[in-house]
VOKOL-908755 format. One line per field, with one value per residue (C-alpha): residue number from 1; chain; x, y, z. Coordinates in steps of 0.5 Angstrom, whole numbers. Layout:
seq	(NUM/...)
mol	(A/...)
xx	(X/...)
yy	(Y/...)
zz	(Z/...)
***
This chain:
seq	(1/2/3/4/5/6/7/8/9/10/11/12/13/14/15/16/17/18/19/20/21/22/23/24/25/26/27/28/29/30/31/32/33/34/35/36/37/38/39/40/41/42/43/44/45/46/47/48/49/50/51/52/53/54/55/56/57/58/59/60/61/62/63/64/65/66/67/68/69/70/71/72/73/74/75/76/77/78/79/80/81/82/83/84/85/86/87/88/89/90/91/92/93/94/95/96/97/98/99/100/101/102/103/104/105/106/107/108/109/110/111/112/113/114/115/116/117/118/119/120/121/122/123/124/125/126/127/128/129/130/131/132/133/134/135/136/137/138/139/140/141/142/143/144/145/146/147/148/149/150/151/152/153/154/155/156/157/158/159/160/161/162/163/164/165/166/167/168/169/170/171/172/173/174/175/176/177/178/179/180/181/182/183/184/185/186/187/188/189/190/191/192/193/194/195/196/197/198/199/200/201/202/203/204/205/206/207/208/209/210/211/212/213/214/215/216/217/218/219/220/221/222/223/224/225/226/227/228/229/230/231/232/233/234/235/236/237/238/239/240/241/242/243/244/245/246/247/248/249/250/251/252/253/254/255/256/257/258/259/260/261/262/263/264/265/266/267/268/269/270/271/272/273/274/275/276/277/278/279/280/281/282/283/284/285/286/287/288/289/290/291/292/293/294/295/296/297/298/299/300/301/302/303/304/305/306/307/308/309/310/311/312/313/314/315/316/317/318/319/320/321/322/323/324/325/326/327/328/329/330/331/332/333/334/335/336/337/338/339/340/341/342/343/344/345/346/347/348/349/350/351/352/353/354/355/356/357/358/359/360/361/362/363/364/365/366/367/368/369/370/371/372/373/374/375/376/377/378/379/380/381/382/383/384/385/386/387/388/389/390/391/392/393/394/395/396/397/398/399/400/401/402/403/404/405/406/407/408/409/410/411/412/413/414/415/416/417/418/419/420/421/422/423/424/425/426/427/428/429/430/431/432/433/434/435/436/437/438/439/440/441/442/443/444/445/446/447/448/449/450/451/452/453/454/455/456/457/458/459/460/461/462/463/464/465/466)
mol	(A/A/A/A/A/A/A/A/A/A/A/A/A/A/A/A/A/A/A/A/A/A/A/A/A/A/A/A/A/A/A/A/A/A/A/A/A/A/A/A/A/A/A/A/A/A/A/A/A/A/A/A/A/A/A/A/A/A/A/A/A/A/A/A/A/A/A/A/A/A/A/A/A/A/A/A/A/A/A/A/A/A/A/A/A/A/A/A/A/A/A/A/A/A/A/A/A/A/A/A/A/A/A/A/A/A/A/A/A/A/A/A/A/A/A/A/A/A/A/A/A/A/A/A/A/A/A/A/A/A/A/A/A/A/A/A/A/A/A/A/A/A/A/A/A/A/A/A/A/A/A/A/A/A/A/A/A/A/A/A/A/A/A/A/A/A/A/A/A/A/A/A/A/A/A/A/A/A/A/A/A/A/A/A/A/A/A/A/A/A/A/A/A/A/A/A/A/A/A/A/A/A/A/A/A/A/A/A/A/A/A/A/A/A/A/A/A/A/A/A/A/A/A/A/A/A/A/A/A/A/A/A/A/A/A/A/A/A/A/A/A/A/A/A/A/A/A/A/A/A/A/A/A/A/A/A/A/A/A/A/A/A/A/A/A/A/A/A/A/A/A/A/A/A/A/A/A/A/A/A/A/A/A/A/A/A/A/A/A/A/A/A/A/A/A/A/A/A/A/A/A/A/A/A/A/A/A/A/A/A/A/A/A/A/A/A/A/A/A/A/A/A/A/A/A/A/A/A/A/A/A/A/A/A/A/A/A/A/A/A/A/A/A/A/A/A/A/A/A/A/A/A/A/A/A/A/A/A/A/A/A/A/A/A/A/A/A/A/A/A/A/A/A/A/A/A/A/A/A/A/A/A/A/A/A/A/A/A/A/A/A/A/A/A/A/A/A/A/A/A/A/A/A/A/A/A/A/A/A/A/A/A/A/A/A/A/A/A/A/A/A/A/A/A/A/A/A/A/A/A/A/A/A/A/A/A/A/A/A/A/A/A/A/A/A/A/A/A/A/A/A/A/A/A/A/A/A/A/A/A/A/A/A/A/A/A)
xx	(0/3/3/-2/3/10/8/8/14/18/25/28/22/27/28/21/18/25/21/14/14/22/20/16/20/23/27/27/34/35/31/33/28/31/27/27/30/37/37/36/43/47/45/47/54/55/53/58/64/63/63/69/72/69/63/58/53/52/58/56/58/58/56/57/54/49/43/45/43/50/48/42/45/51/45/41/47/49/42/42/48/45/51/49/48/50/48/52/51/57/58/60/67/72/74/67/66/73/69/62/64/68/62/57/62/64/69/67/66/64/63/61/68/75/75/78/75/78/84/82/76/77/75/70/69/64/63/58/61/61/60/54/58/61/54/50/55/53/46/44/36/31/33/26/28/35/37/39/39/42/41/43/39/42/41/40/47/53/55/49/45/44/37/37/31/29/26/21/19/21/16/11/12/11/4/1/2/-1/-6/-8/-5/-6/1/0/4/4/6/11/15/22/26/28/31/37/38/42/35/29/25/29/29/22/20/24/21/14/17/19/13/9/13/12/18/22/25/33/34/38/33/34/31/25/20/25/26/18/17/12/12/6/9/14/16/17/18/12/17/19/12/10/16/13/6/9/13/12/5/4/4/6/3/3/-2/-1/6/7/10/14/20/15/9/4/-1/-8/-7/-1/-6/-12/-7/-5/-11/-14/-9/-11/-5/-7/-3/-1/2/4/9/15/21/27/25/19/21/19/11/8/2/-1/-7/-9/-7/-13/-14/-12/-5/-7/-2/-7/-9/-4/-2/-5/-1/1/-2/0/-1/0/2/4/4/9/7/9/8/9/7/9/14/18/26/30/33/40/46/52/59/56/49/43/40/33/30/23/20/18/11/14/13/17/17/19/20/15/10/2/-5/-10/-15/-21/-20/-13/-5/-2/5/8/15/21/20/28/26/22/24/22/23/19/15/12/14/17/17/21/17/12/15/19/13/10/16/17/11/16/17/23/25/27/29/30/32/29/34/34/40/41/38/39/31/27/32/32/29/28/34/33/38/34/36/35/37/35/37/33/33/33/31/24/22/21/15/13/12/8/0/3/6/5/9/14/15/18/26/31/35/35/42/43/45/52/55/60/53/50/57/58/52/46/42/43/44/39/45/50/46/45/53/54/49/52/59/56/50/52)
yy	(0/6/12/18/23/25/23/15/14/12/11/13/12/8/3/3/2/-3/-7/-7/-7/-9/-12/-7/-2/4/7/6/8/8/2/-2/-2/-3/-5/-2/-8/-7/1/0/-4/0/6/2/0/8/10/5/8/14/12/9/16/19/22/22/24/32/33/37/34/37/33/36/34/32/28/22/14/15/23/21/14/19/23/19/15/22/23/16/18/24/27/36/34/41/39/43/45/42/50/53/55/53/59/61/54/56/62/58/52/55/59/52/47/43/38/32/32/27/29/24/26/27/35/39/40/46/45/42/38/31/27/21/14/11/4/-1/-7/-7/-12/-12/-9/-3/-3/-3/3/7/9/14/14/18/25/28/35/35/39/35/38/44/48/54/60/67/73/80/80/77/69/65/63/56/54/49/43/38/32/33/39/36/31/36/39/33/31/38/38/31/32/37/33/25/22/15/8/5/12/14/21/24/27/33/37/38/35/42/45/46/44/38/35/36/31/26/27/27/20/18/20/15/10/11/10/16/15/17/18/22/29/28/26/28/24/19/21/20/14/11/17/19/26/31/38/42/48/51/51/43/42/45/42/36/36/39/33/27/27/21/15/19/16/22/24/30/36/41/47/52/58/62/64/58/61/58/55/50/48/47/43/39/37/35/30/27/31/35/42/45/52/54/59/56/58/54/57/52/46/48/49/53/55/51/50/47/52/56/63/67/69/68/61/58/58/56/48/45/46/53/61/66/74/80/86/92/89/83/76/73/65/61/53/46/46/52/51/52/58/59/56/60/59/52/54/56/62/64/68/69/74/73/70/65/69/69/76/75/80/78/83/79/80/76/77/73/68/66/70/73/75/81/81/82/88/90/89/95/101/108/111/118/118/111/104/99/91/87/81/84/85/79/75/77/76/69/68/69/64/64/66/61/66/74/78/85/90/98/102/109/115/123/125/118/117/110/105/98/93/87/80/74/67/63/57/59/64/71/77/82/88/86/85/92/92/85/88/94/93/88/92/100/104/106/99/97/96/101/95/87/84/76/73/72/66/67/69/62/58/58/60/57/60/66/72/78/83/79/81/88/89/85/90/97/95/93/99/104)
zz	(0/-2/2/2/5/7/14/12/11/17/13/6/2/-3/3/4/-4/-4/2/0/-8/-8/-16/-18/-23/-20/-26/-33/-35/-43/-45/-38/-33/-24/-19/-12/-9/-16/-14/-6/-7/-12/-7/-1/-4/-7/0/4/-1/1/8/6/4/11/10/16/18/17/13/7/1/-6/-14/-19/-26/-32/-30/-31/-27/-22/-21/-18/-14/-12/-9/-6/-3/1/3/6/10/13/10/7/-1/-6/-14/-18/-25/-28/-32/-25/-25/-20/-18/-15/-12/-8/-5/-4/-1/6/7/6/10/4/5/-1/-8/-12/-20/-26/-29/-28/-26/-21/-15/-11/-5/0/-2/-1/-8/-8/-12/-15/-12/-12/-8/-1/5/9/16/12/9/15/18/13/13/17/20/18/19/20/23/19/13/8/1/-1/-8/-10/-12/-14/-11/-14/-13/-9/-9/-9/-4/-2/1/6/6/10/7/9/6/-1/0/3/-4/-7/-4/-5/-12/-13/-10/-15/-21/-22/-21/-19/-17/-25/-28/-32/-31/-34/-31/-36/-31/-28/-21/-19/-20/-14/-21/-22/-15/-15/-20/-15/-10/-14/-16/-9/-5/-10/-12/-19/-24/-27/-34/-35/-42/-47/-48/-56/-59/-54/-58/-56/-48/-47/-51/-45/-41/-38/-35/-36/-34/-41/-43/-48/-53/-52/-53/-59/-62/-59/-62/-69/-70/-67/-63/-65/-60/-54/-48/-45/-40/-36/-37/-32/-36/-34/-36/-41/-43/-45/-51/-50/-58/-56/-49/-53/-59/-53/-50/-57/-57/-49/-46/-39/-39/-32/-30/-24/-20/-15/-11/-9/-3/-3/-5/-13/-13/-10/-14/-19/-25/-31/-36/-39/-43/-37/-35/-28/-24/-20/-12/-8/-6/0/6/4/6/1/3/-2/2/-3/-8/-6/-5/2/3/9/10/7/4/6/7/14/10/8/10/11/16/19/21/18/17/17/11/15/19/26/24/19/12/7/3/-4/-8/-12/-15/-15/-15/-13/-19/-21/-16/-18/-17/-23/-23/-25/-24/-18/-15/-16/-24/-24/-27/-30/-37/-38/-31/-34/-30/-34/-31/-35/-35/-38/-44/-44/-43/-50/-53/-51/-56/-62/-66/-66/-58/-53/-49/-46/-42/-41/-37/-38/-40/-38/-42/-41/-44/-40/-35/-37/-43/-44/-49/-50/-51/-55/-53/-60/-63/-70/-74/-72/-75/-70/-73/-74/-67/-66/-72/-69/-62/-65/-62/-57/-52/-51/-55/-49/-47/-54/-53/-56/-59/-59/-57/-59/-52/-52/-50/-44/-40/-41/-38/-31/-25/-23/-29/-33/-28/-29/-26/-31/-37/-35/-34/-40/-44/-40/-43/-51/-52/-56)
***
């Protein structure tokens, strides 16, 4: 019997399903399938290496990789010890990883390659063959109250930042999501995120709770990544492609959108095809998803999940309940985030409109050009529906008649002519909000943080614009 929530589980929820369903598949990586009780082996074995190598309980303990099947045994092998896990985006460069790591007491590090870690890090091993007595050394019980995972969010400014979770939160997370999106134990779900993003973990932690089976493949072709995947997490450009190429055969049921904007069109083309389309707003902050619906023609995303409060106080969204991080670590211990009554203040701007949030931005985004108030997201949202756009930034330069004007920097994978998307912008958006220039996003700003860094951009367009 599964469990119906986070508080079910009394041991590491792969050590439950490896009890209660030990041959039931657990993953599908490629076309191999492993059963709870093959990947409850391989978990065991990795943690008593690391064990091995030193590692206990509460040590932090760095990964860095692509999604990968050893990426996610690494993970969870950590968690098993009771030991702090950091994911890496393998792009991050070691020079900023020398300065976040003192700060995160990190003292291990284990990566999907050969690579150079900074001193004093002690490099781990891969190893699946261990004894039942080193073993057994090696799993830690179940750490209700402990922090265990570690991502890293950018800030405004600064180094990034890491948020700290318990499991708990993770799973919390996960049961309220599922109890408004159906995910059930003989579901399929492809992880298509990076496990060093909150969104990626999400899908484990969704995957875990349930006991469901989580594909690993190779993301291209997609069409071949979700053969038999019943659920995915896909940015709305994955799924027009998705729908305009190879629809058919998909055994898709249910995806959880997100990055962009979601035109009603490709919502509508999905559900013809028997595909449920869901948006929502999430945080690292929350474990992932904190608001969600079933994509429609509004722009709003949805009530909060089960379990979580949501205030808006002068136009900034505050959020407290399930799911909600310790708070930062830093200098070997964790720093709140929250106001005395537990409210996590965001920094989101939102409204509460026809029964449902609408975002509109960072508060720190906005900016001013002629007496009129410019939110980049605005303009970015519409801009995200071009054909051709992947992705863009909208940031504002200075100007001696308006004081300031928007640029823009497209990222694209296709060629694009930038000239015409002044004239495509016209009726879309107000006059005054169209960009002054469109800059192609220049690659050094893609190679080395968490993700894309608005402030970066912004430097990057100070030193270009003419």
């Amino acid at each position: 019997m599964a469990p119906l929530g986070s508080q079910a589980f009394s041991d590491w929820p792969w050590q439950y399903w490896a009890t209660e369903r030990p041959d039931a598949t657990a993953i599908i990586r490629g076309q191999q399938t492993v059963s709870w009780r093959q990947l409850i082996g391989e978990v065991n074995s990795v943690s008593a290496g690391f064990y091995r190598s030193g590692v206990r309980c509460g040590d932090g303990v760095a990964l860095r990789g692509k999604n990968s099947p050893e990426f996610l045994v690494a993970y969870l092998a950590v968690l098993q010890l009771g030991a702090r896990v950091l994911p890496l985006n393998p792009q991050l460069p070691v020079s900023l990883q020398a300065q976040l790591f003192p700060l995160l007491n990190i003292d291990f590090g284990w990566c999907t390659q050969n690579t150079e870690w900074p001193a004093d890090i002690v490099s781990l091993s891969y190893q699946t063959t261990f004894n039942d007595a080193v073993i057994a050394n090696a799993i830690a019980s179940w750490p209700s109250e402990q922090g265990v995972t570690m991502t890293l969010t950018s800030g405004s400014s600064g180094l990034p930042k890491a948020v700290v979770h318990r499991v708990e939160a993770h799973l919390a997370n996960a049961s309220g999501l599922l109890q408004m999106m159906q995910f059930d134990a003989q579901d399929r779900w492809l992880l298509s995120l990076p496990l060093f993003h909150v969104s990626g973990q999400g899908v484990l932690w969704r995957w875990l709770l349930k006991g469901a089976t989580l594909v690993q493949r190779d993301m291209h072709p997609l069409a071949d990544a979700l053969s038999g995947c019943t659920h995915a997490s896909l940015v709305p450009t994955q799924l027009w492609r998705l729908l305009e190429h190879s629809s058919d055969g998909l055994a898709l049921k249910q995806v959880l959108l997100g990055g962009a904007a979601i035109p009603v069109e490709l919502t509508d083309r999905a559900a013809r095809q028997g595909i449920s389309c869901w948006c929502g707003y999430g945080m690292t902050e929350m474990a992932s998803t904190v608001c969600a619906k079933r994509a429609n023609q509004t722009s709003g995303v949805g009530i909060p999940l089960p379990g979580r409060e949501m205030r808006i106080v002068d136009q900034e969204i505050w959020l407290r309940g399930s799911g909600q991080a310790s708070g930062y670590w830093r200098n070997g211990k964790i720093q709140p985030f929250t106001d005395v009554d537990s409210w996590f203040h965001t920094r989101d701007r939102g409204e509460w409109r026809d029964g449902e949030l609408h975002i509109f931005g960072r508060m720190d985004n906005l900016f001013f050009s002629g007496g009129e108030g410019i939110q980049p997201e605005d303009i970015e949202r519409v801009l995200v529906n071009h054909p051709q756009v992947d992705q863009v930034f909208v940031v504002p330069v200075d100007d001696i008649e308006f004081g300031q004007r928007p640029v823009a920097v497209i990222d694209t994978g296709v060629e694009l002519d930038l000239a015409q998307l002044s004239g495509w912008l016209q009726g879309r958006i107000a006059k005054f909000q169209i960009p002054d220039a469109f800059y192609l996003l220049p690659a050094e700003l893609k190679n080395g943080g968490i993700k894309i860094s608005r402030l970066a951009v912004r430097e990057w367009v100070r030193k270009n614009h003419q």
